[in-house]
Every structure is written in structure tokens, then in C-alpha cells.
C-alpha positions as CSV (number, residue, x, y, z in Angstrom):
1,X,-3.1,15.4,36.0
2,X,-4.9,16.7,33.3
3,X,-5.3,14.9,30.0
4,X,-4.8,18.3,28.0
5,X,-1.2,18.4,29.5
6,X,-0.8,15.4,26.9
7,X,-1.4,17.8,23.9
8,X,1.3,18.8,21.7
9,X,1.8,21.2,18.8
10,X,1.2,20.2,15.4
11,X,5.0,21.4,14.0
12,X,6.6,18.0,16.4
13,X,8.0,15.8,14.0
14,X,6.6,12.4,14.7
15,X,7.7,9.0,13.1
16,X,7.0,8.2,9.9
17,X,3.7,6.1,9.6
18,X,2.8,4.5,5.8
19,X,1.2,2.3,3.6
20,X,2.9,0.9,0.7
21,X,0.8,-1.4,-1.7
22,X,1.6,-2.8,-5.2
23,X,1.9,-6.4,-6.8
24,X,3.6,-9.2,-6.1
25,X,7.9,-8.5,-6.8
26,X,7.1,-4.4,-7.1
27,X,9.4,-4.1,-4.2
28,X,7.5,-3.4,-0.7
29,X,9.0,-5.5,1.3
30,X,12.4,-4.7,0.3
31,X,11.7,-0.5,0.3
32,X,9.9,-1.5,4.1
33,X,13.3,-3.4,5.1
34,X,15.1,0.1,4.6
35,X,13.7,1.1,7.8
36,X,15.9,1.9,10.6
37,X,16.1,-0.5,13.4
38,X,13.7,-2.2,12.1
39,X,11.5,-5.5,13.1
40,X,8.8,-6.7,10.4
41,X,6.2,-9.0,11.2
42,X,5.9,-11.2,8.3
43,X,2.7,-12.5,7.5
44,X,3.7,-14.0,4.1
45,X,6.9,-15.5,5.2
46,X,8.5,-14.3,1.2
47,X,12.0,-12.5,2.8
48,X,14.4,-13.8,0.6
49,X,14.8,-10.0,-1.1
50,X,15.8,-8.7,2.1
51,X,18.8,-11.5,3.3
52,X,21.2,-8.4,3.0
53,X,19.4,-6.2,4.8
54,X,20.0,-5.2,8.9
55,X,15.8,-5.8,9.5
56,X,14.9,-8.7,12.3
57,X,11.9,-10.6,11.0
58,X,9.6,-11.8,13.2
59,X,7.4,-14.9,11.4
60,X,3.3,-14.0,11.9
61,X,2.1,-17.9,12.0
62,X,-0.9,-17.4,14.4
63,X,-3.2,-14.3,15.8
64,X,-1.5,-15.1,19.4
65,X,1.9,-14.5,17.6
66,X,0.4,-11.2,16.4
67,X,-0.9,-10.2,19.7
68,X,2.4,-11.2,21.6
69,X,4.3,-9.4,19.1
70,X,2.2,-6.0,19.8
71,X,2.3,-6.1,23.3
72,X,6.0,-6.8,23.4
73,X,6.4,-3.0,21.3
74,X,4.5,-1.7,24.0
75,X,5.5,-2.9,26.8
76,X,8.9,-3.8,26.6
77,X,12.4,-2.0,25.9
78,X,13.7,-3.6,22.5
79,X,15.6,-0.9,20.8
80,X,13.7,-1.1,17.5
81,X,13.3,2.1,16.4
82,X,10.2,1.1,13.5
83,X,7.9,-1.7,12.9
84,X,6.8,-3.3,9.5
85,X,3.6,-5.0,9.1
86,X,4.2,-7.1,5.7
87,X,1.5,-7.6,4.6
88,X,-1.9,-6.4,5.8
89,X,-3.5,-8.8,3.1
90,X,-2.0,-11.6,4.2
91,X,-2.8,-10.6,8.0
92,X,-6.6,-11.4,6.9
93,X,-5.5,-15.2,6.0
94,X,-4.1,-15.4,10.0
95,X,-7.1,-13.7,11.4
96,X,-9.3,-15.7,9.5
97,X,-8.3,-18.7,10.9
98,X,-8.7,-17.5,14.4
99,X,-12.6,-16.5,13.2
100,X,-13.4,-19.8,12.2
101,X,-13.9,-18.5,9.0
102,X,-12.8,-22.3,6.9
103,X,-15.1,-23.6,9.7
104,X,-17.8,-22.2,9.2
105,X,-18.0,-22.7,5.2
106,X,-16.8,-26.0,5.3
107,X,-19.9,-26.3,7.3
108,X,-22.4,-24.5,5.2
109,X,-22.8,-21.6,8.0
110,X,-22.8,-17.8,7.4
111,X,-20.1,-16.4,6.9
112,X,-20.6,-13.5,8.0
113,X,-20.3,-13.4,11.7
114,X,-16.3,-14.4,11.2
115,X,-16.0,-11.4,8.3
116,X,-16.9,-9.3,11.2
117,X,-14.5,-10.8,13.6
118,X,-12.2,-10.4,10.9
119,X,-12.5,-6.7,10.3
120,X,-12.6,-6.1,13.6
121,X,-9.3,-7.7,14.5
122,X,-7.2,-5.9,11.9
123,X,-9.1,-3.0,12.8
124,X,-7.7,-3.1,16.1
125,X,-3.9,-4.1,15.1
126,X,-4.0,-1.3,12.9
127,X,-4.7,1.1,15.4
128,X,-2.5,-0.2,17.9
129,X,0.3,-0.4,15.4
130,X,-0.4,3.3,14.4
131,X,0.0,4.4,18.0
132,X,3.2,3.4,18.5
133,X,5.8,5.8,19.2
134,X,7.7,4.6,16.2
135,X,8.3,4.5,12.7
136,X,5.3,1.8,11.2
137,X,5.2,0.4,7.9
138,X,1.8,-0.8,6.8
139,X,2.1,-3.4,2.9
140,X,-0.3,-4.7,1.5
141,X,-0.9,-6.4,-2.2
142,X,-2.3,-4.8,-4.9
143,X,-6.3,-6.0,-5.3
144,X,-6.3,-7.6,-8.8
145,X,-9.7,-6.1,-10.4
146,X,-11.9,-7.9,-13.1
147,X,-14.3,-4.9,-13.5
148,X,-13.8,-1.6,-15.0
149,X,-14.3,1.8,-12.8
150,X,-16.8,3.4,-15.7
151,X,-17.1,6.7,-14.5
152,X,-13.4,6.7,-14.7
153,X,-12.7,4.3,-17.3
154,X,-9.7,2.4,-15.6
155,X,-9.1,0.1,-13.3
156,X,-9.5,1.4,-10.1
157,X,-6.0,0.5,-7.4
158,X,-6.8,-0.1,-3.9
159,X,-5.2,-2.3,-1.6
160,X,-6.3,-5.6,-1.4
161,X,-8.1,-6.1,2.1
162,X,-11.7,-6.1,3.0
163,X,-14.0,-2.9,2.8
164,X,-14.6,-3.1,6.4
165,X,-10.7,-3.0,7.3
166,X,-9.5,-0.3,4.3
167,X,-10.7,2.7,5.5
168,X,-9.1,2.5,8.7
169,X,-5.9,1.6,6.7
170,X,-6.4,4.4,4.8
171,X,-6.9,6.8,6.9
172,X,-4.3,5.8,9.8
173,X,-0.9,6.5,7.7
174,X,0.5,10.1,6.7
175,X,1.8,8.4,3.6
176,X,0.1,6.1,1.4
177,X,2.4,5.1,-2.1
178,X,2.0,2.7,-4.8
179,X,5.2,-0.1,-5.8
180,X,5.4,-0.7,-9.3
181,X,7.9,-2.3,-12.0
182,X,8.0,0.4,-14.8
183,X,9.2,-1.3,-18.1
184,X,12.4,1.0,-19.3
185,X,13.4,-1.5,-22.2
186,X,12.1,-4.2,-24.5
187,X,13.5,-7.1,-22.7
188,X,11.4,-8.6,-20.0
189,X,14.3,-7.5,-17.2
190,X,14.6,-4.5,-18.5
191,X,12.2,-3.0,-15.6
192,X,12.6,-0.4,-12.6
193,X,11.1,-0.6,-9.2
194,X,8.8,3.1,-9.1
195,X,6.7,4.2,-6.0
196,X,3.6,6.4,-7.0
197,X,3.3,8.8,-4.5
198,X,0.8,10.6,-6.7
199,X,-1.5,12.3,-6.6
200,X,-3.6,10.4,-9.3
201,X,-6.8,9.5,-9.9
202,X,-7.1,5.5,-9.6
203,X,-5.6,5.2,-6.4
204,X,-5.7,7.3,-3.2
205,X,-2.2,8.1,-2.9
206,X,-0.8,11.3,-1.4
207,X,0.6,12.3,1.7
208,X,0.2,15.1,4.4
209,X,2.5,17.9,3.4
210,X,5.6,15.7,2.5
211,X,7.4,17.6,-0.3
212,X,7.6,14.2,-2.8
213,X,7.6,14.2,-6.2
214,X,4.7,12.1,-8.0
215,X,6.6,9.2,-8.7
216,X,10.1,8.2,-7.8
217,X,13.0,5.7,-8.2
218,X,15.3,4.7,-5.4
219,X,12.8,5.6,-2.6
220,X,14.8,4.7,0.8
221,X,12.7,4.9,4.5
222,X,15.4,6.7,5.8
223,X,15.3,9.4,3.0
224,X,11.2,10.0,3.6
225,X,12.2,10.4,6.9
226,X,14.9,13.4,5.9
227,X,12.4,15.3,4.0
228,X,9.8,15.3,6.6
229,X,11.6,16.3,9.1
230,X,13.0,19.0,6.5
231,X,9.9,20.1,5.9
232,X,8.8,20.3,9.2
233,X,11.8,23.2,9.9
């Protein structure tokens, strides 16, 4: 059989697949745990804000935990219905360790043969994450900057991994937001959790013609999922 017989329009509405990245308490993880029938893979192992939700959470300790974990989604019938990766950043601490990468600068070596491994790992998980036939949730932290863009004269926001691994983070979602605690009164708690879906010029944001307003309060998984498949009527 032919490959081509694989093809399908454009106008099939597909799962949802995004990237959500902010600071530390913005609110990822807990917008990510909105997901339906959902399983997270939790690299950071920080799930107390989700104890009320219905998510399974499946604790990322090793790379063979994250390889077991991503052939059971492709192989197996589990009823989950989306996948979470929280976080990608953290993901780099795992892999690392499976790169030797404390190994090799504890023993003055370079470096740079486990940075590769490294990129090249999440590179992969990425992908295959992507792939699936489900909803997948990509977070990652928000890379804290000590240098000032100076063309644009701001802080530029990116997620916090590796160059080598970003652009495939980038460019595998149809959704990439930004988490943020906007300050609505003059006591420190006074604060609302705010995701950026832009577009703006310090982060790439945006999304691939999903009616969303440039910012938001109250975001839900289950309501992106509504409006994409509204728009794709």
C-alpha cells in the first residue's frame, strides 16, 4: 500500500499540541492538569497545585523511566486521551545524567560531547511526543536573562532549554503561550494567573489560526480545544 493513502486534508481537526512556559508559580502545571484524560510526566516532581485535579502523574526519575513511559503511549491501549510533559527544562537535568554530563566535569573533560547527547535526546522525545495521536502538553520555565536584547531594548523571553533543543520545541507545537502572575492590586496576593498568547515582540508566542485573544485569564485545555475545533468548522 501506498504511503500517499496516509495523507489527509489539512481542515481534520487534530489534537491539541502546545507549549506553555513562564516562571516558577505562573501556573503551567496546573493550566496543563486541565487536560482531558490526562497523564503528565513529571520531571520536577512540584504537583502539589494539582491534588484536586483528575490528571495521573507519572514521576520522570531516570531517562529509562522516560523511555518506558513513551513506548507505553505507543504501544499500549491506556485510555489517556493527552499527555503532559512538565517540564522540558527539567527533562535536561534527567538526560544529563544519562550523558555523563557531572561525569565528565567533575573530571575536567569536555563537555561537549554530553551537550550533544543531551540535545539529541530531547530532540528525539519531543518528536516522538509530538506524534502522538493525542493531545501533548509541552512546559517549560521561563529562562531568567542577565543581558538586555539592545536592538529591542528588553529582555528577550524564551524558554529555558538549550539552543540546540529550542527550535525543535518551537517549531513542533501549534500553540506556544506564556504563564504569568499580573499584579491587579497593591498587596503582594493581589495577583492573577495570565497566559500571553500574543503576538508580541519578546517572545515567540502565537499560534496557527486559533481565534485567541492576546492575553487571557481563566485559560482551560479543554476550552482551546473548543475553539479549534470551532474554527476548524
Amino acid at each position: 500500500m501506498s504511503i500517499l493513502t496516509r495523507a489527509e486534508s489539512a481542515t481534520v481537526v487534530r489534537p491539541l499540541k502546545a507549549l506553555f512556559f513562564g516562571p516558577s508559580k505562573s501556573g503551567k502545571t496546573t493550566l496543563a492538569a486541565t487536560a482531558p484524560k490526562a497523564i503528565m510526566l513529571d520531571t520536577e516532581g512540584g504537583t502539589m497545585s494539582i491534588r484536586e485535579s483528575d490528571v495521573d502523574v507519572l514521576r520522570i526519575l531516570t531517562w529509562d523511566d522516560m523511555d518506558q513511559a513513551l513506548k507505553a503511549l505507543m504501544l499500549e491501549k491506556h485510555g489517556y486521551e493527552s499527555v503532559i510533559l512538565d517540564s522540558v527544562t527539567l527533562l535536561q537535568e534527567v538526560a544529563g545524567a544519562e550523558a555523563g554530563l557531572l561525569r565528565a566535569i567533575l573530571a575536567n573533560e569536555d563537555p561537549r560531547r554530553a551537550y550533544g547527547s543531551i540535545g539529541a535526546m530531547i530532540r528525539h522525545k519531543i518528536l516522538q511526543l509530538n506524534a502522538l495521536p493525542m493531545n501533548v502538553i509541552f512546559t517549560a520555565q521561563l529562562r531568567e536573562r542577565d543581558a538586555v536584547d539592545m536592538e529591542a531594548g528588553q529582555y528577550p523571553l524564551t524558554p529555558d532549554v538549550t539552543p540546540a533543543i529550542l527550535k525543535t520545541l518551537m517549531a513542533a507545537p501549534d500553540l506556544i503561550a506564556r504563564t504569568k502572575l499580573h499584579q491587579v492590586g497593591a498587596a503582594p496576593e493581589d495577583v492573577e494567573y495570565r497566559v500571553v498568547f500574543g503576538p508580541e515582540s519578546r517572545s515567540q508566542v502565537g499560534n496557527r489560526d486559533i481565534a485567541l485573544p492576546y492575553e487571557a485569564q481563566g485559560v482551560t485545555i479543554p476550552k482551546l480545544i473548543e475553539l479549534i475545533n470551532q474554527r476548524s468548522k
